[in-house]
DRENDO-1510 file (C-alpha; in Angstrom, 1 decimal, always signed):
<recs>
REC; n; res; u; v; w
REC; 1; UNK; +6.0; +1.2; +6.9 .
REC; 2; UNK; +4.2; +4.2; +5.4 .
REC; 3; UNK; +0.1; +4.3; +5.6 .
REC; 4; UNK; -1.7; +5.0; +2.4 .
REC; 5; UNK; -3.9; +6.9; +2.7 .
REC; 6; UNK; -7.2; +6.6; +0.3 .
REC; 7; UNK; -9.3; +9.5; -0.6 .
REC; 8; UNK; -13.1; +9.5; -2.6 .
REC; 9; UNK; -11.5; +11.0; -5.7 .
REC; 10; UNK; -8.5; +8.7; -5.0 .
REC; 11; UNK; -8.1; +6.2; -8.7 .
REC; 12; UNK; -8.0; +2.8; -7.2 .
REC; 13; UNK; -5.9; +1.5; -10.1 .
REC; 14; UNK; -2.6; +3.4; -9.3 .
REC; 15; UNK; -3.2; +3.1; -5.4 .
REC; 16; UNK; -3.5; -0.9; -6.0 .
REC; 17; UNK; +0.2; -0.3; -8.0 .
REC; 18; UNK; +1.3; +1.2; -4.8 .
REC; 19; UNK; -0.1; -1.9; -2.2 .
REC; 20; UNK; +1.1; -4.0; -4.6 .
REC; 21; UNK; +4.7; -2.3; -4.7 .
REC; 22; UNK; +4.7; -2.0; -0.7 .
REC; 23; UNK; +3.7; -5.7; -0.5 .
REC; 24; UNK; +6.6; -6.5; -2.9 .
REC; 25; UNK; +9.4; -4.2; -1.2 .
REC; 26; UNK; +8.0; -5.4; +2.6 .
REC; 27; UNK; +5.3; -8.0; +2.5 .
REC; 28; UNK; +2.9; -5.6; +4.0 .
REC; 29; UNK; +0.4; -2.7; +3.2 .
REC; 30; UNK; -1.5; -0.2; +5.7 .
REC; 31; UNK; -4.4; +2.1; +3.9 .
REC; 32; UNK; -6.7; +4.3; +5.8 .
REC; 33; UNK; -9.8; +5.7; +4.4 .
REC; 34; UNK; -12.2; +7.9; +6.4 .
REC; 35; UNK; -15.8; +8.4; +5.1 .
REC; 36; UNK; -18.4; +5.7; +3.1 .
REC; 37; UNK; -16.7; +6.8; -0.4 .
REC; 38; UNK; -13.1; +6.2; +0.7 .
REC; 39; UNK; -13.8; +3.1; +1.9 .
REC; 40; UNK; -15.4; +2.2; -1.0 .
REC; 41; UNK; -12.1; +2.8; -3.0 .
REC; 42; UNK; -9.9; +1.4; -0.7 .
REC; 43; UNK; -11.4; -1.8; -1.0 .
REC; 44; UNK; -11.7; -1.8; -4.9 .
REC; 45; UNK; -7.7; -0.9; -4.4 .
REC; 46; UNK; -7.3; -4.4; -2.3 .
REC; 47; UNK; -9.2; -6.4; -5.2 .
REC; 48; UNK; -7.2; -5.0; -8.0 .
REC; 49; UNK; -4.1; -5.3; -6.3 .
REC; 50; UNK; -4.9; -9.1; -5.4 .
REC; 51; UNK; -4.8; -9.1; -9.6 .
REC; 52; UNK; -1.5; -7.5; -9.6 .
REC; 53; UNK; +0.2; -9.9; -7.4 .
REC; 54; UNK; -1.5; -13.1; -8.1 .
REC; 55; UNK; +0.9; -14.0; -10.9 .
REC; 56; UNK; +3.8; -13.9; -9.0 .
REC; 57; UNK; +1.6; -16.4; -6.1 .
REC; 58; UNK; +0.6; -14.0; -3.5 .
REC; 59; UNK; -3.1; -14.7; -1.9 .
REC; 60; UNK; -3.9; -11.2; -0.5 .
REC; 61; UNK; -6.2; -10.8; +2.5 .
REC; 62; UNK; -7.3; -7.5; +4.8 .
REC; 63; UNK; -8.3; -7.1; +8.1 .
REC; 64; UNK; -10.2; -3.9; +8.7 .
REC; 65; UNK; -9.4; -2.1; +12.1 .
REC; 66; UNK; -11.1; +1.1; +13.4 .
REC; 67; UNK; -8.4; +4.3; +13.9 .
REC; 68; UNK; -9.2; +7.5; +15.1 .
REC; 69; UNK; -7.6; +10.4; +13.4 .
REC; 70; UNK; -7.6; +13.9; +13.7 .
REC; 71; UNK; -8.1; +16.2; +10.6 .
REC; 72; UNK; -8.5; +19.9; +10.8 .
REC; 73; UNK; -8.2; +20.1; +14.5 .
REC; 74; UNK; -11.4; +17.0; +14.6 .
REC; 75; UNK; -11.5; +13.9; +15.8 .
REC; 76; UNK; -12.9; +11.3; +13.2 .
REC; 77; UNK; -12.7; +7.6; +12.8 .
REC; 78; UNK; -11.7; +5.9; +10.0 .
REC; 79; UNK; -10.9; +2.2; +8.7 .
REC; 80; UNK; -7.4; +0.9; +8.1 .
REC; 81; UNK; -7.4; -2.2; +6.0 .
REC; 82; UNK; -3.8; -4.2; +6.9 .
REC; 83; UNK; -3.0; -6.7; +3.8 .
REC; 84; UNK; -1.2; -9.2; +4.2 .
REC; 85; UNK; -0.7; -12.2; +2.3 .
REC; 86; UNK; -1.9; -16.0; +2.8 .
REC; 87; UNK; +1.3; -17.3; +0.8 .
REC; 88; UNK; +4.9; -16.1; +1.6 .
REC; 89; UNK; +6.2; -13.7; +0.4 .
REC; 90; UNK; +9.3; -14.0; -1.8 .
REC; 91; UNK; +11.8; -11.4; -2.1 .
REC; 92; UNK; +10.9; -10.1; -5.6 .
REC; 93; UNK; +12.2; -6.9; -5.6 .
REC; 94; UNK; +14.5; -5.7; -2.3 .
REC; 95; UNK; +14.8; -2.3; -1.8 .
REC; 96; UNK; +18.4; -1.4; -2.2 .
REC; 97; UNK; +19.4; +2.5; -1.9 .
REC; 98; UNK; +22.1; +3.9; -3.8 .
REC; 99; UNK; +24.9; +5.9; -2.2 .
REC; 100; UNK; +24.5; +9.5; -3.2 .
REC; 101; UNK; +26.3; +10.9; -5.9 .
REC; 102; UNK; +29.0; +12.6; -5.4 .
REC; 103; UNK; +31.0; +15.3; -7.4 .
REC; 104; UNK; +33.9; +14.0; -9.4 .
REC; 105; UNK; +36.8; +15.9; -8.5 .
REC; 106; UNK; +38.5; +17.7; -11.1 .
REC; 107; UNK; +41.8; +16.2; -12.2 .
REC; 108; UNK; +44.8; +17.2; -10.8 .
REC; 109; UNK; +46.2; +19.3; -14.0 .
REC; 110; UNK; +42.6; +21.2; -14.2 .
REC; 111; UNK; +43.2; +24.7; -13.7 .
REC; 112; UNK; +40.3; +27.4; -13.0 .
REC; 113; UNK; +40.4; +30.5; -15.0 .
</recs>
C-alpha cells in the first residue's frame, strides 16, 4: 500500500479522490503529513473523502500514529492518519492489470522495402 503523503499547499479535494480510490481498490488508506498546516489538510482530506464513499455505505474512521521521517538529511516527526472503514468493504472496483501490449506481427505476405 502506497502512503500519501499530504503537503500545506496540498488541495484536499483531489487527495480525498485518491483515499477514497485506495479505500475502494484495497479497503485501506495511509497519509502522512508533517508540520501544523499539513495536518490541517490531511484531516479536511479524511472528512471529504468520508463524503465520497458514504453513498456506496462505507463509515470511514482514522487513527493518528506518530512516524519519524527523515527529510533533507533531518529527522522530523510527523502524523500518519490510517483509515479504515467501520462497514465492510465491498469489492467495488478490483484492480485488474492488463497484459502489455504487444506488437502485432506483420502478416506473413508483408514484405519490407
Amino acid at each position: 500500500m502506497n502512503v500519501l503523503k499530504i503537503a500545506a499547499d496540498s488541495d484536499a479535494r483531489a487527495a480525498a479522490g485518491a483515499v477514497a480510490n485506495s479505500l475502494r481498490e484495497e479497503g485501506t488508506a495511509e497519509i502522512q503529513a508533517i508540520g501544523p498546516k499539513a495536518v490541517n489538510q490531511a484531516v479536511k482530506c479524511i472528512a471529504i473523502a468520508r463524503g465520497y464513499v458514504a453513498p456506496s455505505g462505507l463509515d470511514l474512521f482514522f487513527v493518528p500514529s506518530f512516524v519519524d521521517v527523515e527529510v533533507n538529511n533531518e529527522k522530523r516527526t510527523g502524523i500518519r492518519f490510517a483509515v479504515r472503514s467501520r462497514t465492510p468493504v465491498p469489492s467495488l472496483r478490483p484492480r485488474t492489470r492488463k497484459e502489455p501490449l504487444r506488437p502485432t506481427p506483420p502478416p506473413a505476405d508483408w514484405k519490407e522495402i
